[in-house]
N, C-alpha and C positions, 0 to 999 in steps of 0.2 A: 538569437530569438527563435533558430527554426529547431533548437535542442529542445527550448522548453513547449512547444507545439508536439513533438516525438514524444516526450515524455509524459506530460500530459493524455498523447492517445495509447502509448504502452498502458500506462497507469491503469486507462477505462476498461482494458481485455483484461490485466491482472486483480483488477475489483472483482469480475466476474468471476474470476476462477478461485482467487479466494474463498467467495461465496460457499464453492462448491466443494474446496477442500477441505475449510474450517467445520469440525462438527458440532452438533447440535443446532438447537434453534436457533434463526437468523435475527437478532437487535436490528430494529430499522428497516427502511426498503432499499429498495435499488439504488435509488441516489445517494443514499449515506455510503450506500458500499462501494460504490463507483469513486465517491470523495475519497473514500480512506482508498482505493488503487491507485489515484493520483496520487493523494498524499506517500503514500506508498512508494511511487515510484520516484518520487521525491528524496523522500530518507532513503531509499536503496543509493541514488544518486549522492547522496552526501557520505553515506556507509562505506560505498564504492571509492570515493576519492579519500577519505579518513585510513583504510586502511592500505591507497596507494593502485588500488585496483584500474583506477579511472583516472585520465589525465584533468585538468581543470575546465576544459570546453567539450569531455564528454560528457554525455548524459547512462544511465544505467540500464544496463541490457533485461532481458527478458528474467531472469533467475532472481536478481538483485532487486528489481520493482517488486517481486513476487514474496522476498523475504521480508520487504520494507512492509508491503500490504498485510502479510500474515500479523508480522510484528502488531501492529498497528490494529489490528479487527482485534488481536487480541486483548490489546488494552482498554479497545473498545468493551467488547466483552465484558471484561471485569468493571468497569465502569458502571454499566447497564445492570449488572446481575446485581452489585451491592446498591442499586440506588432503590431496584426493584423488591430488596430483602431487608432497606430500614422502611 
């Protein structure tokens, strides 16, 4: 229980920084970005143990939440851009 409470607040500092890395204009405010760094650090978590990185009751480190959230804003991204272009 106390992995997925870690992960969760990794997630919240990795939304942020996403934010800050991904360029262009930001789809959504704060709280979607915040969701997709959870969510982020989520799929980093499950990335991490798929390619053996992470045992079963870790959760994923600072790097991995970070590629999960990128991943993730980005699909965001394209999501928002073609829904905004039909």
């Amino acid at each position: 229980m106390l992995h997925l409470i870690w992960t969760a607040l990794i997630g919240l500092i990795v939304g942020a920084l996403a934010k800050l890395i991904m360029p262009g204009k930001e789809p959504g405010g704060i709280f979607i970005t915040m969701l997709i760094g959870i969510a982020g650090s989520f799929l980093g978590t499950f990335l991490g143990r798929a390619i053996g990185h992470y045992e079963p009751d870790q959760s994923a480190g600072f790097l991995m939440s970070m590629v999960g959230a990128l991943i993730l804003l980005g699909i965001y991204h394209l999501i928002r851009r073609s829904r905004a272009t039909t």
